[in-house]
C-alpha positions as CSV (number, residue, x, y, z in Angstrom):
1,X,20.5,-16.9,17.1
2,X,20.5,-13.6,19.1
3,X,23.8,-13.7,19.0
4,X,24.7,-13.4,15.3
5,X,25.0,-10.6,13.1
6,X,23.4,-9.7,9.6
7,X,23.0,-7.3,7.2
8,X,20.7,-4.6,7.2
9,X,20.4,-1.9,4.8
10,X,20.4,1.7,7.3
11,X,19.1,4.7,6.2
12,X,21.2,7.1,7.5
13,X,21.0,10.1,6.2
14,X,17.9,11.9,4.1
15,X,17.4,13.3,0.8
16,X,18.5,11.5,-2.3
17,X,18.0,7.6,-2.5
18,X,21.8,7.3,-3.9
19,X,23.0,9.1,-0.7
20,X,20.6,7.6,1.7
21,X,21.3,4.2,2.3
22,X,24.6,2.1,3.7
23,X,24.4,-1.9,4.1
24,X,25.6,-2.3,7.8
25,X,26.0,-5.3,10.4
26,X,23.7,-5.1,13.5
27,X,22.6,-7.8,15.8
28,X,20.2,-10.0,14.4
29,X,16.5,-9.3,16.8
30,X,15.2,-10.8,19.1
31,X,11.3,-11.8,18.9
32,X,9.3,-10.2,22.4
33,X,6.6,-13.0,23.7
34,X,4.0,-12.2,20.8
35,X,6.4,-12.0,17.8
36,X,8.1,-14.0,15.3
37,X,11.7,-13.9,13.6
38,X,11.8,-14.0,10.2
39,X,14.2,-14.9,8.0
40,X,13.7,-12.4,5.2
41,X,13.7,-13.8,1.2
42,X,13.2,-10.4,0.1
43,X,11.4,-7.5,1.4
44,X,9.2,-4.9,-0.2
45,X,9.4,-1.3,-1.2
46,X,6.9,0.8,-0.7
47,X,5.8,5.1,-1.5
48,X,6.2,5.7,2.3
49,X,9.9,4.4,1.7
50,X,10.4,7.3,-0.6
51,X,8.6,9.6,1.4
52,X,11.2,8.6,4.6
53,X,14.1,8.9,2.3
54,X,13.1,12.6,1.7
55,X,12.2,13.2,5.3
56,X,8.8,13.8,4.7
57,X,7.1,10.6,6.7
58,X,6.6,12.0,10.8
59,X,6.3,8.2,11.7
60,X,10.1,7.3,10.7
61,X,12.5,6.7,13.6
62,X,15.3,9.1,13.8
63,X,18.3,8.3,11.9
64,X,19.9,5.8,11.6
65,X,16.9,3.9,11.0
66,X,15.9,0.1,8.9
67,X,13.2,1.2,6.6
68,X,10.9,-1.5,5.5
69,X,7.3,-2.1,6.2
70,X,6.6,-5.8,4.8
71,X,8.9,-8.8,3.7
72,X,8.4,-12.7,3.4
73,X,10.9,-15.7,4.4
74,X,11.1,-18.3,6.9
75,X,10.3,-18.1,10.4
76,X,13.6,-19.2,12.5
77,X,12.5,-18.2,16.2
78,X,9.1,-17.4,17.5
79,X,8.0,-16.0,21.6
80,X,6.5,-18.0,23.7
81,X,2.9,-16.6,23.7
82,X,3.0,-17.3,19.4
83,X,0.8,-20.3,19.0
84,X,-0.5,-19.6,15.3
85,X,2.5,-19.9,13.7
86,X,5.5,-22.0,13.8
87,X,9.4,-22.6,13.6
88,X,9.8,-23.1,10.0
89,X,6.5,-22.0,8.3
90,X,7.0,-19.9,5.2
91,X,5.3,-16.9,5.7
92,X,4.7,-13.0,4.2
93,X,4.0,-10.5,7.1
94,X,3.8,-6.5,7.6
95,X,6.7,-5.0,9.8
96,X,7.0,-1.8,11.6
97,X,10.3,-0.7,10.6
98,X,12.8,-2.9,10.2
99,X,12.2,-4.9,6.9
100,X,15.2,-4.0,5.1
101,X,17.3,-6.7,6.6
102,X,18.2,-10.5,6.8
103,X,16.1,-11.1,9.9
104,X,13.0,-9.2,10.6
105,X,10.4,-9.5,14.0
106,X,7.2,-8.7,13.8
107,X,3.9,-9.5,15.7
108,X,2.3,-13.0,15.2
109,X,-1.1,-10.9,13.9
110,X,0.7,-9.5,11.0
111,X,2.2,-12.8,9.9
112,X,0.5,-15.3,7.1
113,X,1.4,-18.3,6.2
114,X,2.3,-18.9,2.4
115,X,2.9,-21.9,0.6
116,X,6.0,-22.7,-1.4
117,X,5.1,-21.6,-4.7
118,X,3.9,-18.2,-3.8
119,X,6.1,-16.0,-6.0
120,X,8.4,-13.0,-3.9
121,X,6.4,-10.4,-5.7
122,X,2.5,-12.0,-4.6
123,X,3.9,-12.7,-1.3
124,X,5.2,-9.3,-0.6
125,X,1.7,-7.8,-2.3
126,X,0.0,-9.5,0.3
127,X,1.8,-8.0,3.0
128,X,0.3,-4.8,2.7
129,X,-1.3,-4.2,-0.6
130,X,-3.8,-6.5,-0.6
131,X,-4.2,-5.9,3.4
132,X,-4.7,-2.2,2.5
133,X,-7.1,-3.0,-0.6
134,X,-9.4,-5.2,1.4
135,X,-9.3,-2.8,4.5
136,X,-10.6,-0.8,2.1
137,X,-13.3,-1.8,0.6
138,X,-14.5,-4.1,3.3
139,X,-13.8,-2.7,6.7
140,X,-13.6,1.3,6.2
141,X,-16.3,1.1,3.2
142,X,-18.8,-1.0,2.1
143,X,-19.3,-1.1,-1.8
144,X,-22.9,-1.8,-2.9
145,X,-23.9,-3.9,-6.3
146,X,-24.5,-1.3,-9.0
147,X,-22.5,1.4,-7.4
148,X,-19.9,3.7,-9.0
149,X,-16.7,3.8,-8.1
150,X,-14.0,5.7,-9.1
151,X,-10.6,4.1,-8.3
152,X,-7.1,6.4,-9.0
153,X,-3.8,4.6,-9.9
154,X,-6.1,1.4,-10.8
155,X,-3.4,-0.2,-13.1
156,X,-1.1,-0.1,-9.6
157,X,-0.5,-2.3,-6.8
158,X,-3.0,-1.6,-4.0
159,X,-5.5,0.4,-7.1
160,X,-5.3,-2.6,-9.1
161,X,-6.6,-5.1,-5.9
162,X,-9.1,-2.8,-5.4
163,X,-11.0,-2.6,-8.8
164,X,-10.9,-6.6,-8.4
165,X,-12.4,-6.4,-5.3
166,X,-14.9,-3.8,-6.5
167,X,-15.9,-6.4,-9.1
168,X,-16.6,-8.8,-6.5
169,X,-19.1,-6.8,-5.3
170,X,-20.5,-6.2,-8.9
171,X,-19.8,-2.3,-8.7
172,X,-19.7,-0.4,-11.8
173,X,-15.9,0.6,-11.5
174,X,-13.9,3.6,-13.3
175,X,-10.2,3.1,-13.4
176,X,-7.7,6.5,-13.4
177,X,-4.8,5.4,-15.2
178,X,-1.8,8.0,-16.9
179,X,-1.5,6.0,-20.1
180,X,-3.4,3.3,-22.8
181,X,-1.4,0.8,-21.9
182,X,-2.2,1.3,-17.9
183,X,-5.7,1.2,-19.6
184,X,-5.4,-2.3,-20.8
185,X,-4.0,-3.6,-17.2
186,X,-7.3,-1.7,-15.9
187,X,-9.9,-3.4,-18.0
188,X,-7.7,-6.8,-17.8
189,X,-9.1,-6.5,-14.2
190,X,-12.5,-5.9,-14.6
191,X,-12.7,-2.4,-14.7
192,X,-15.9,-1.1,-16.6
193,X,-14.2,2.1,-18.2
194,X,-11.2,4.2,-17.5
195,X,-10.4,7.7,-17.4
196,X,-7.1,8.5,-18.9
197,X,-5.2,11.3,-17.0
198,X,-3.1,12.0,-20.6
199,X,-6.2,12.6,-21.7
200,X,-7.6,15.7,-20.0
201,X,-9.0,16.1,-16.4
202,X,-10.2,12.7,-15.2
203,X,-13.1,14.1,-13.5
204,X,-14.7,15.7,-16.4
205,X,-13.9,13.2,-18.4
206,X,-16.2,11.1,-15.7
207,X,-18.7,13.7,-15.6
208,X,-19.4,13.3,-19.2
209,X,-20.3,9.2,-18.6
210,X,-22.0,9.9,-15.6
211,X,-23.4,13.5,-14.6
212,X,-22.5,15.8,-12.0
213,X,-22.6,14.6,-8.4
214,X,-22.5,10.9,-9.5
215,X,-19.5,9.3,-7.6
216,X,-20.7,6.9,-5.1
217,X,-17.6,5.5,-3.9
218,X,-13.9,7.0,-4.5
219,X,-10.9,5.3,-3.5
220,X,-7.9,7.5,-3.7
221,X,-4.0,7.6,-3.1
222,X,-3.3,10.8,-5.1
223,X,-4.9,13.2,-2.6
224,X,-4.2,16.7,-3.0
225,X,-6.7,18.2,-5.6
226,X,-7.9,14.7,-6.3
227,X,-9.5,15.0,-2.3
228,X,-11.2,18.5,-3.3
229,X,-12.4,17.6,-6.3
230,X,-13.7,14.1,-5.3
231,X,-15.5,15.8,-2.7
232,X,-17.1,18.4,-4.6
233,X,-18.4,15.3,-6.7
234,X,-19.7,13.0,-4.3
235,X,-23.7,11.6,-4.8
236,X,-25.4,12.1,-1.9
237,X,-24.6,9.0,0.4
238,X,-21.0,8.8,-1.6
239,X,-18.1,8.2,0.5
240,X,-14.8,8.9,-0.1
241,X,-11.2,6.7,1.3
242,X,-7.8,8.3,0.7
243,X,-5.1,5.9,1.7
244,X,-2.2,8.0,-0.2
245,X,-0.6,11.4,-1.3
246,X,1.4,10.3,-4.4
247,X,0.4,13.9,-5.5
248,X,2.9,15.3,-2.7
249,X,5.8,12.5,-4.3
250,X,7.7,15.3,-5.9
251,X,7.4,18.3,-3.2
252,X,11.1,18.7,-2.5
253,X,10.4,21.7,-0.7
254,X,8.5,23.6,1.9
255,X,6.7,26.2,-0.3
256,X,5.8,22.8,-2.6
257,X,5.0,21.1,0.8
258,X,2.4,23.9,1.3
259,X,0.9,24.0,-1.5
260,X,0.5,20.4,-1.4
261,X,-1.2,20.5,1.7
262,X,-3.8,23.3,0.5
263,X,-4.6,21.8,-2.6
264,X,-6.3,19.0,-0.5
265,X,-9.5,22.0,0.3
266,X,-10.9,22.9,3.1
267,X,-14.5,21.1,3.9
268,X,-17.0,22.0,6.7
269,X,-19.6,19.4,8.4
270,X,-22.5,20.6,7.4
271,X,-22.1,19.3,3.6
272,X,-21.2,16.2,5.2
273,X,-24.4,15.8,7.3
274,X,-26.7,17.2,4.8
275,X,-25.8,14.8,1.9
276,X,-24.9,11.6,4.3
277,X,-21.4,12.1,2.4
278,X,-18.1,10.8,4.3
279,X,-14.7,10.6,3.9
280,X,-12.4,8.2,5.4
281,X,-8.4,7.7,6.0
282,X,-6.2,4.9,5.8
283,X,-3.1,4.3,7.2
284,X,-2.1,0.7,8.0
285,X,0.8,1.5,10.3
286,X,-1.4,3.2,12.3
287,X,-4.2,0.1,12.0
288,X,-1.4,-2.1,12.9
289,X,-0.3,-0.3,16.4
290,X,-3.5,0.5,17.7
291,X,-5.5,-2.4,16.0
292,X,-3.7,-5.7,15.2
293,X,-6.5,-7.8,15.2
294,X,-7.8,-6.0,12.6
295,X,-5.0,-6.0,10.7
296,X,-5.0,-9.9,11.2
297,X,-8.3,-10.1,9.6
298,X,-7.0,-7.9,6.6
299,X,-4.6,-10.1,5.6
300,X,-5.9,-14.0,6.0
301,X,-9.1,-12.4,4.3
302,X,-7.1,-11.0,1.3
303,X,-4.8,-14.1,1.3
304,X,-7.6,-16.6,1.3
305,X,-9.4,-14.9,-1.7
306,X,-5.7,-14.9,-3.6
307,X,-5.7,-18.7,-2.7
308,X,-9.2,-19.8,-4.1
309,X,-7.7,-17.2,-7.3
310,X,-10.3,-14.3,-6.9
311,X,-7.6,-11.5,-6.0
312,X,-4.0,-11.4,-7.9
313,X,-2.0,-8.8,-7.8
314,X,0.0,-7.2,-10.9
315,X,3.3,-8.9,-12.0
316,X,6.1,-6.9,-10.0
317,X,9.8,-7.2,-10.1
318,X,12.6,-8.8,-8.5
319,X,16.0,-6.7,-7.8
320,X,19.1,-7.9,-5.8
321,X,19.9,-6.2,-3.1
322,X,22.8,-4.7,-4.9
323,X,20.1,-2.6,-7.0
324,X,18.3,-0.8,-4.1
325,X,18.9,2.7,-5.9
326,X,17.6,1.7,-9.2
327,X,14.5,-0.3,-7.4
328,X,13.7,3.0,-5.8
329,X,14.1,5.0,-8.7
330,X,11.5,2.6,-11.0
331,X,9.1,2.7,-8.1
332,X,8.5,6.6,-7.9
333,X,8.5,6.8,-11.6
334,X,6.6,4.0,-12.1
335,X,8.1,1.7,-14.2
336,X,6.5,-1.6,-12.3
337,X,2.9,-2.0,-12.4
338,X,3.3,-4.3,-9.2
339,X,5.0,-5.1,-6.4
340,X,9.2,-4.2,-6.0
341,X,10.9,-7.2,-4.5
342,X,14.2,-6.7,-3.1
343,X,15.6,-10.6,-2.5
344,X,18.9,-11.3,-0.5
C-alpha cells in the first residue's frame, strides 16, 4: 500500500482560493502504531480552510501543505496497537492536516464507525461539527433546564447542532440568524425565538425579550464585538464559549487584522470573580493533540445521539473534486446551511 501514489490537493501558495491549490501525486501514508488509513469518499471543508488559504491560521504547516481537518471512507491499513477499529470498517474521523487527499491517517481516537447509509454530508458533520457542538455544551459548559441561551450562526453547521442540543437540555434557546429564511431553519430546530441580524443589533433586539444582563449561556463563533458585547451582557453565573472568529473572515489586511483583534475588548478578573461569570475557548485541533481521549468521547457521544435520531445536522452539499474553488467560495459566503462535501 505504502508504496502507491494518489492524489492530494496541495496548498501551495496563499491568498486567493483560485490561486491556492494544485492537485499533485505524493505517496500514499503510512499509519504510525495508533493510527488508521483511510481511504477518503470525500472530505470536508471547513472556515479554518479559508482562514489557511489567506495565511491567517498560525497552526498550518508551511507551504506546500494538505489542508483538511475531517473526511470519511474506508479504512484500508490500520497500526498494530489499533484494536477498536478494523480493516474495512466504514468510518468518518477528524484529521490533523492532511484530509484533502485519497488516503488520509489519523489516530484510532478520532475515528468512528459509520454504517452504510450515512450520507457524505452527516458523515463528514460528525467529524467535527457535531464533535465541536457536543464539546460544547457538554464538556466545556453545562446548560441548565430553563436557562437562556443565545446561540450565533444557529441556522449553520456546528450553531445549528448546538440549539438541538440546547433543547435537549430543555434551555430556553435564542438563535442569531442573518435572514427569515435562516429563521425558519432555526425554529425547525427547536429554537424558541431568533434574533435577526438584518434586523438591527441582535443584542438589543434580545434585550428587549429579556432585560439587561439576562444571557446565561452564549455560544459564539463570530467573536470580535460579539465577545465584548456578550460579555458586557452576561447574568451573573452566565458563561460564555467562543469556538470561532467568522467576524475576522473578510480581514484581508493587517490594519483589518487589528482592528479585528481589538474589537474582541479588553476584560479584567475582577468582573469575572464578582459575578461567577466565565468565558471559555474551543479549539478542537488543539483538544485533539493534547487530549484525544476527550476528543474520542466527543465524537461516539454526538454519533450515538445522531444514531437513536436526537442530533441531525443541516442538509449540506456534495461537489466533485473538480469544484474545489466554487465549494470554497459558497462556504465563506454562505450559500450551504450544512456541511461541504468534497467526494473523489
Amino acid at each position: 500500500m505504502n508504496s502507491k501514489m494518489m492524489n492530494a490537493v496541495v496548498q501551495v501558495r496563499k491568498g486567493k482560493v483560485a490561486q491556492a491549490f494544485e492537485t499533485r501525486k505524493v505517496p500514499v501514508p503510512r499509519p504510525a502504531a495508533n493510527e488508521v488509513l483511510i481511504r477518503v469518499e470525500a472530505f470536508g471543508l471547513n472556515y479554518a480552510d479559508g482562514m489557511a488559504i489567506r495565511g491567517q491560521y498560525r497552526d498550518a504547516p508551511p507551504l506546500p501543505c494538505v489542508l483538511g481537518y475531517d473526511v470519511c471512507g474506508t479504512v484500508v491499513d490500520k497500526g498494530q496497537e489499533v484494536t477498536a477499529i478494523a480493516v474495512g470498517d466504514r468510518v468518518t474521523a477528524m484529521t490533523r492536516f492532511g484530509g484533502y487527499a485519497q488516503y488520509a491517517v489519523t489516530d484510532q481516537r478520532a475515528v468512528v464507525r459509520i454504517d452504510a447509509a450515512t450520507s457524505l454530508t452527516d458523515a463528514l458533520a460528525l467529524a467535527t461539527q457535531a464533535a465541536t457542538a457536543w464539546y460544547c455544551t457538554r464538556e466545556a459548559c453545562t446548560v441548565y433546564a430553563g436557562e437562556r441561551v443565545i446561540v450565533t450562526a444557529a441556522a449553520g453547521g456546528v450553531g445549528s447542532l448546538i440549539v438541538q442540543l440546547c433543547k435537549l437540555h430543555q434551555a430556553k434557546v435564542y438563535g442569531i440568524v442573518s435572514t427569515e429564511e435562516k429563521e425558519t431553519i432555526a425554529r425547525s430546530l427547536g429554537a424558541d425565538a431568533t434574533l435577526n441580524r438584518s434586523k438591527g443589533d441582535v443584542f438589543a433586539q434580545y434585550e428587549q425579550l429579556e432585560g439587561a444582563k439576562a444571557i446565561d449561556v452564549m455560544f459564539d463563533s463570530a467573536g470580535g464585538s460579539y465577545i465584548r458585547k456578550a460579555m458586557r451582557n452576561l447574568a451573573p453565573g452566565g458563561r460564555l464559549v467562543g469556538y470561532g472568529g467568522a467576524q475576522g473572515n473578510d480581514a484581508g489586511n493587517i490594519f483589518k487584522l487589528v482592528s479585528f483583534a481589538l474589537s474582541f475588548g479588553f476584560f479584567h478578573p475582577a468582573p469575572f470573580l464578582l459575578d461567577s461569570r466565565s468565558f471559555t475557548g474551543v479549539n478542537m485541533l488543539r483538544l485533539a493533540d493534547h487530549k484525544p481521549a476527550l476528543v474520542q468521547r466527543c465524537l461516539a457521544m454526538a454519533s450515538q445521539l445522531f444514531r437513536e435520531g436526537l442530533l441531525r445536522p443541516l442538509p449540506g452539499k456534495v461537489y466533485p473534486v473538480t469544484d474545489l474553488v466554487t465549494a470554497h467560495d459558497d462556504l465563506m459566503n454562505g450559500k450551504v446551511p450544512g456541511k461541504i462535501a468534497i467526494a473523489w
